[in-house]
MMTF fields as JSON, N, C-alpha, C and O atoms, coordinates in Angstrom:
{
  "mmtfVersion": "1.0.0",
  "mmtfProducer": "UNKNOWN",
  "numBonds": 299,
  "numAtoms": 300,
  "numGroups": 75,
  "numChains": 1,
  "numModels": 1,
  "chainsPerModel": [1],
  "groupsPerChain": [75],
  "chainIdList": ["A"],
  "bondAtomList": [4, 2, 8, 6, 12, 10, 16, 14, 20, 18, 24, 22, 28, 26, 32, 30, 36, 34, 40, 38, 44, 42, 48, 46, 52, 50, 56, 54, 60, 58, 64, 62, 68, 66, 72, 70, 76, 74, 80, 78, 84, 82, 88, 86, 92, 90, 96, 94, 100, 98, 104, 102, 108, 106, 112, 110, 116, 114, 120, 118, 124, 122, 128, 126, 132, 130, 136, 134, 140, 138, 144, 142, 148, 146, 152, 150, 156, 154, 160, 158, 164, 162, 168, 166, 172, 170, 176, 174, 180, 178, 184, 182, 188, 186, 192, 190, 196, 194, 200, 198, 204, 202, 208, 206, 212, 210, 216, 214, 220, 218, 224, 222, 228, 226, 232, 230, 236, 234, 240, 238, 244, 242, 248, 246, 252, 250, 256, 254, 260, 258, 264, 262, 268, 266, 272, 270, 276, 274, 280, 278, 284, 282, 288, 286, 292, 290, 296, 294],
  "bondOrderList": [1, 1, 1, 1, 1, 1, 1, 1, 1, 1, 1, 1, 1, 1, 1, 1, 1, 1, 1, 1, 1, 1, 1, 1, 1, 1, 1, 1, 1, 1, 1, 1, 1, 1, 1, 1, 1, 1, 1, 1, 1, 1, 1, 1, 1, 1, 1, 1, 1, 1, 1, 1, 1, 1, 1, 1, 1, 1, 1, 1, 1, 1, 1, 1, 1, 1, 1, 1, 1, 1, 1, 1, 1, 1],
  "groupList": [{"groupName": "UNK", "atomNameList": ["N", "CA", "C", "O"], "elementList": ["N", "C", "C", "O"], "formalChargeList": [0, 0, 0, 0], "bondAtomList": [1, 0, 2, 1, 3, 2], "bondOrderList": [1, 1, 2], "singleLetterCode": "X", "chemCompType": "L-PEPTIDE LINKING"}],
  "groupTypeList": [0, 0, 0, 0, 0, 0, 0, 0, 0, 0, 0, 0, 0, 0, 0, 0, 0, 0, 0, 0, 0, 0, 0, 0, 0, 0, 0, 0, 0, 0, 0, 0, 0, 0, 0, 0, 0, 0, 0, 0, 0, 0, 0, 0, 0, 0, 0, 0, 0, 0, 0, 0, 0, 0, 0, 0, 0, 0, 0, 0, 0, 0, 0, 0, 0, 0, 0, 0, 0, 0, 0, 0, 0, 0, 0],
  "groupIdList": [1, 2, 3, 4, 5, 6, 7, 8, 9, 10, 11, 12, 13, 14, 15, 16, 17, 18, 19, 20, 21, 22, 23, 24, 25, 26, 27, 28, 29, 30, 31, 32, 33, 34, 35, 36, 37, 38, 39, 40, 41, 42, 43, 44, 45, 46, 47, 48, 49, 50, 51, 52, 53, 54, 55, 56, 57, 58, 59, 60, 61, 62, 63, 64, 65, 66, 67, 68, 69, 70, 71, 72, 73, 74, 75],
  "secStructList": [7, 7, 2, 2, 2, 2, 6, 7, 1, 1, 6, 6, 2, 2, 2, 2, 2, 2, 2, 2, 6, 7, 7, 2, 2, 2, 2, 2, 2, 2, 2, 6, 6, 1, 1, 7, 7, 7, 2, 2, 2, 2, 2, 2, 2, 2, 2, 2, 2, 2, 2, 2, 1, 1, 7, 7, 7, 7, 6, 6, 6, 6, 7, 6, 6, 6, 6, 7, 7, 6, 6, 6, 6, 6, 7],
  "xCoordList": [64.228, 65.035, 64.739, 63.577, 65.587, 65.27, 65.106, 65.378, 64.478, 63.974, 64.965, 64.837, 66.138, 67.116, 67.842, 68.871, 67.667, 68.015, 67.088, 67.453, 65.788, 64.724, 64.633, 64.063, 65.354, 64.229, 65.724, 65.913, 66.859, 68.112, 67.952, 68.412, 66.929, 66.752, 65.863, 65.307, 65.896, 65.008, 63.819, 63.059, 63.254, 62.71, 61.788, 60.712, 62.22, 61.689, 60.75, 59.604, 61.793, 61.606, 59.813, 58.761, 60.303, 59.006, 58.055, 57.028, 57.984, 56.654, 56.16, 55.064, 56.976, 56.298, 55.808, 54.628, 56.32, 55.832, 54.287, 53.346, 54.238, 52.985, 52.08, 50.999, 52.313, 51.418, 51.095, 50.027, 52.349, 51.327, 51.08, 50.732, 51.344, 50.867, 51.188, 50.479, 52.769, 53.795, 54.619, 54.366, 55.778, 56.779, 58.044, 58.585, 58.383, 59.977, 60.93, 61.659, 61.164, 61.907, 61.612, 62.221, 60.384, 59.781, 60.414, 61.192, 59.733, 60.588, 62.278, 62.809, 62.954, 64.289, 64.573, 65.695, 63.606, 64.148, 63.792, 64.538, 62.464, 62.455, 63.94, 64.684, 63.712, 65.068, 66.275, 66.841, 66.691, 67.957, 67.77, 68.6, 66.784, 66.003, 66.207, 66.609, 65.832, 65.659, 64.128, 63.768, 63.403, 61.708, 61.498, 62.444, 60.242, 59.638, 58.675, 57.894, 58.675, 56.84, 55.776, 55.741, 54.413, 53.415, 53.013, 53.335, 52.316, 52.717, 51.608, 51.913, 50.556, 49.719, 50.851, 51.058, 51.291, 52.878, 52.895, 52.184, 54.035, 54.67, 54.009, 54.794, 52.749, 51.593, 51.493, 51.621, 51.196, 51.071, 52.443, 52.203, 53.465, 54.958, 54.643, 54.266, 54.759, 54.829, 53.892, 54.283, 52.744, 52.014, 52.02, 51.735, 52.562, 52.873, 54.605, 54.893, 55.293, 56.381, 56.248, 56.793, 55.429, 54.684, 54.142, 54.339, 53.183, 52.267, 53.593, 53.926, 54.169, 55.323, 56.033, 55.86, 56.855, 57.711, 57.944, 57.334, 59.041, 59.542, 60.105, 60.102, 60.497, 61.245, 60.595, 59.986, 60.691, 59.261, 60.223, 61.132, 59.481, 59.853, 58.717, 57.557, 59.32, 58.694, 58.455, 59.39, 56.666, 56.804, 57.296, 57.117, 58.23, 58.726, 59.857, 60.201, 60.756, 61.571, 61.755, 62.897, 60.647, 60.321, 60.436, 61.201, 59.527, 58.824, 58.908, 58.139, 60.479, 60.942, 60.623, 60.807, 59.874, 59.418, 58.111, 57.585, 57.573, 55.915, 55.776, 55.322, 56.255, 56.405, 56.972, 56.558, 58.388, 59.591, 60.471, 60.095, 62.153, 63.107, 62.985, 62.794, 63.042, 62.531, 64.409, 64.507, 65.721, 66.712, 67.07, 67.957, 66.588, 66.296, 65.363, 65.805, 64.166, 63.445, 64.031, 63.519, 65.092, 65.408, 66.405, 66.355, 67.102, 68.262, 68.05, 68.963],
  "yCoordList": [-186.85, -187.921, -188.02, -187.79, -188.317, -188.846, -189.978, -190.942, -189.823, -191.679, -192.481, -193.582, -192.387, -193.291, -193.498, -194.154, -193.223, -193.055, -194.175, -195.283, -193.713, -194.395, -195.478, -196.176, -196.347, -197.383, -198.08, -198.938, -197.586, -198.679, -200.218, -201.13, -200.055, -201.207, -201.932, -201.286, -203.205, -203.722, -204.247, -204.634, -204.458, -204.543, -203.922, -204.297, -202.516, -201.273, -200.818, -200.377, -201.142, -200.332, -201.128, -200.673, -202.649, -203.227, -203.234, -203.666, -202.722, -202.6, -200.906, -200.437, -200.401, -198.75, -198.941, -198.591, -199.598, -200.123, -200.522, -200.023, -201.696, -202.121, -201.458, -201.675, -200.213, -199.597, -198.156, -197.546, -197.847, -196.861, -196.979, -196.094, -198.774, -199.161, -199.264, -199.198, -199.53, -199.376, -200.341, -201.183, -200.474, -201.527, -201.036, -200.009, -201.633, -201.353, -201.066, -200.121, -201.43, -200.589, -199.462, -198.512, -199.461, -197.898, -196.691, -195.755, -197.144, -196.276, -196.151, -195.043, -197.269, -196.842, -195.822, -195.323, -195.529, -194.771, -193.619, -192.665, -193.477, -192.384, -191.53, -190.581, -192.708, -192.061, -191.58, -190.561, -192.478, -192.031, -191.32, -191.443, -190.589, -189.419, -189.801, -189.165, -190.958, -191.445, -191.274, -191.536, -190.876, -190.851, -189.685, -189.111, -189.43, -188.152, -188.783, -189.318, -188.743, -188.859, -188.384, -187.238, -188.97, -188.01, -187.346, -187.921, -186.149, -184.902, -186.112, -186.506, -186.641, -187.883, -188.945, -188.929, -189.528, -190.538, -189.666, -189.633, -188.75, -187.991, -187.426, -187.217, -187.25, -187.05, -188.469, -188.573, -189.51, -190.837, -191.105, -191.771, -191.01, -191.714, -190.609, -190.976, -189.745, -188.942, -189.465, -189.606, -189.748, -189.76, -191.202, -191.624, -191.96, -193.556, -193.849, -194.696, -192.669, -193.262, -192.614, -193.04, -191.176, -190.682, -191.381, -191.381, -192.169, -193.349, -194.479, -194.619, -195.222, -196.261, -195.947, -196.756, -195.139, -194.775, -193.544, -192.561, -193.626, -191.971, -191.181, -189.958, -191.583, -191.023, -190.784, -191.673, -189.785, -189.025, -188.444, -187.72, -189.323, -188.541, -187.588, -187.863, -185.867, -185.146, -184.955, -184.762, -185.001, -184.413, -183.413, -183.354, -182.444, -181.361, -181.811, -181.177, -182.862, -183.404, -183.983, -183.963, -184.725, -185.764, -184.466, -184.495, -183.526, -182.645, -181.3, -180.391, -181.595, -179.399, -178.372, -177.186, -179.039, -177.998, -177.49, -176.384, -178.996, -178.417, -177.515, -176.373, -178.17, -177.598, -176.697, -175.831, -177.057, -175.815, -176.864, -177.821, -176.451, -177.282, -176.892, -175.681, -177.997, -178.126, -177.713, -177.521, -177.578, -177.541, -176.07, -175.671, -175.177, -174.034, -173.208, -172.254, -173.563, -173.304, -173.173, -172.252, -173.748, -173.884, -172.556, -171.724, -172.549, -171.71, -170.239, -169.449],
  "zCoordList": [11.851, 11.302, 9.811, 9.476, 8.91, 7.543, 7.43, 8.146, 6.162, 6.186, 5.809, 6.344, 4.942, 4.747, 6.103, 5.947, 7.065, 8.683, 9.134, 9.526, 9.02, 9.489, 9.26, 10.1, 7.547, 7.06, 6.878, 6.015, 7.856, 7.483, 7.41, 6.723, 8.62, 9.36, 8.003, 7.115, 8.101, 6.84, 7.498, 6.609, 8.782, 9.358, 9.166, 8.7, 9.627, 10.395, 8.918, 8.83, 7.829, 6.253, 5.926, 5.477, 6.499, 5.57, 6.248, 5.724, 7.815, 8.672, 8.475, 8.783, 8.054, 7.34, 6.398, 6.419, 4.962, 3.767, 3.919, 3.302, 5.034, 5.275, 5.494, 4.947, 6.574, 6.824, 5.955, 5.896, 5.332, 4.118, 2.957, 2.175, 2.636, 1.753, 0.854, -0.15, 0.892, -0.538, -0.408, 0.454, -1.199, -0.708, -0.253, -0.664, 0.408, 0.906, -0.422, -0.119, -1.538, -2.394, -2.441, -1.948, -3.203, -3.304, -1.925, -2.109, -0.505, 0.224, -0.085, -0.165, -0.227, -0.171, -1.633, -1.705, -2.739, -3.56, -3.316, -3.536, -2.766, -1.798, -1.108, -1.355, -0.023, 0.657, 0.245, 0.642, -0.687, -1.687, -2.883, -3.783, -3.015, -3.997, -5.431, -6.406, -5.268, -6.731, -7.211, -8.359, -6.354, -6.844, -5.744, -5.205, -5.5, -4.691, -4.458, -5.245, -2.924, -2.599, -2.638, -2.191, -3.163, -3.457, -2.068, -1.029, -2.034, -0.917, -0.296, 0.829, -0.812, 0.365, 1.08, 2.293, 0.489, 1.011, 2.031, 3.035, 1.583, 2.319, 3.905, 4.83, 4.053, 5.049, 6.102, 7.322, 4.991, 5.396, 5.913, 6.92, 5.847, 6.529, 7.708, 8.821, 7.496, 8.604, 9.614, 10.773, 9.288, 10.481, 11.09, 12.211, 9.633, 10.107, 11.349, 12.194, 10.803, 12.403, 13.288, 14.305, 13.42, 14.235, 15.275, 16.49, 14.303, 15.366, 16.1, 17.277, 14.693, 15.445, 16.294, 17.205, 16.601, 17.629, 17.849, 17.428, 18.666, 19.003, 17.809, 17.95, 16.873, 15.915, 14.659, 14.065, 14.302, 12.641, 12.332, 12.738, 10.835, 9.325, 9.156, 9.462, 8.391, 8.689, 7.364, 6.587, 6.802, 5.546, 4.298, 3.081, 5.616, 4.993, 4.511, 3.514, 4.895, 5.005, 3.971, 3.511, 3.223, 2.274, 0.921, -0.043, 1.223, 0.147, 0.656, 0.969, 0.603, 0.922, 0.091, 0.365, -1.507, -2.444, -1.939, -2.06, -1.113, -1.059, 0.243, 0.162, 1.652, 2.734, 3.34, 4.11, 2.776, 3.262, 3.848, 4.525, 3.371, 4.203, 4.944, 5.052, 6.218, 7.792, 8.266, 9.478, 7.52, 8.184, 7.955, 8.708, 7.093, 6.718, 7.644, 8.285, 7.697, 8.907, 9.936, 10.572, 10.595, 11.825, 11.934, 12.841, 11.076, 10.756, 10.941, 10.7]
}
């Protein structure tokens, strides 16, 4: 899932915020690639909706320069 998927919810956005320790704007510029997450963020979300629910943001996802596009990969 992507995170502008993930963090529609404003809910959902500010209980991730909480837990990796940023604010809910910050993620949404994330999501709408107005900023880049540091490749730690990027580790930390992942493993933070990992933990929350069924549905993960995948660091590769966040940081396809550092990891590899994950939709490329598949391909």
């Amino acid at each position: 899932m992507d995170l502008k998927t993930y963090i529609s919810d404003t809910q959902r956005r500010a209980d991730l915020a909480a837990v990796v320790g940023t604010i809910p704007d910050y993620l949404y510029q994330i999501a709408t690639h107005r900023r880049k997450a540091s490749p730690r963020l990027a580790i930390d979300i992942e493993a933070a909706t990992t933990r929350l629910g069924p549905e993960r943001v995948s660091k590769e996802s966040l940081r396809p320069d550092i990891w590899g596009d994950p939709a490329r990969e598949a391909a």
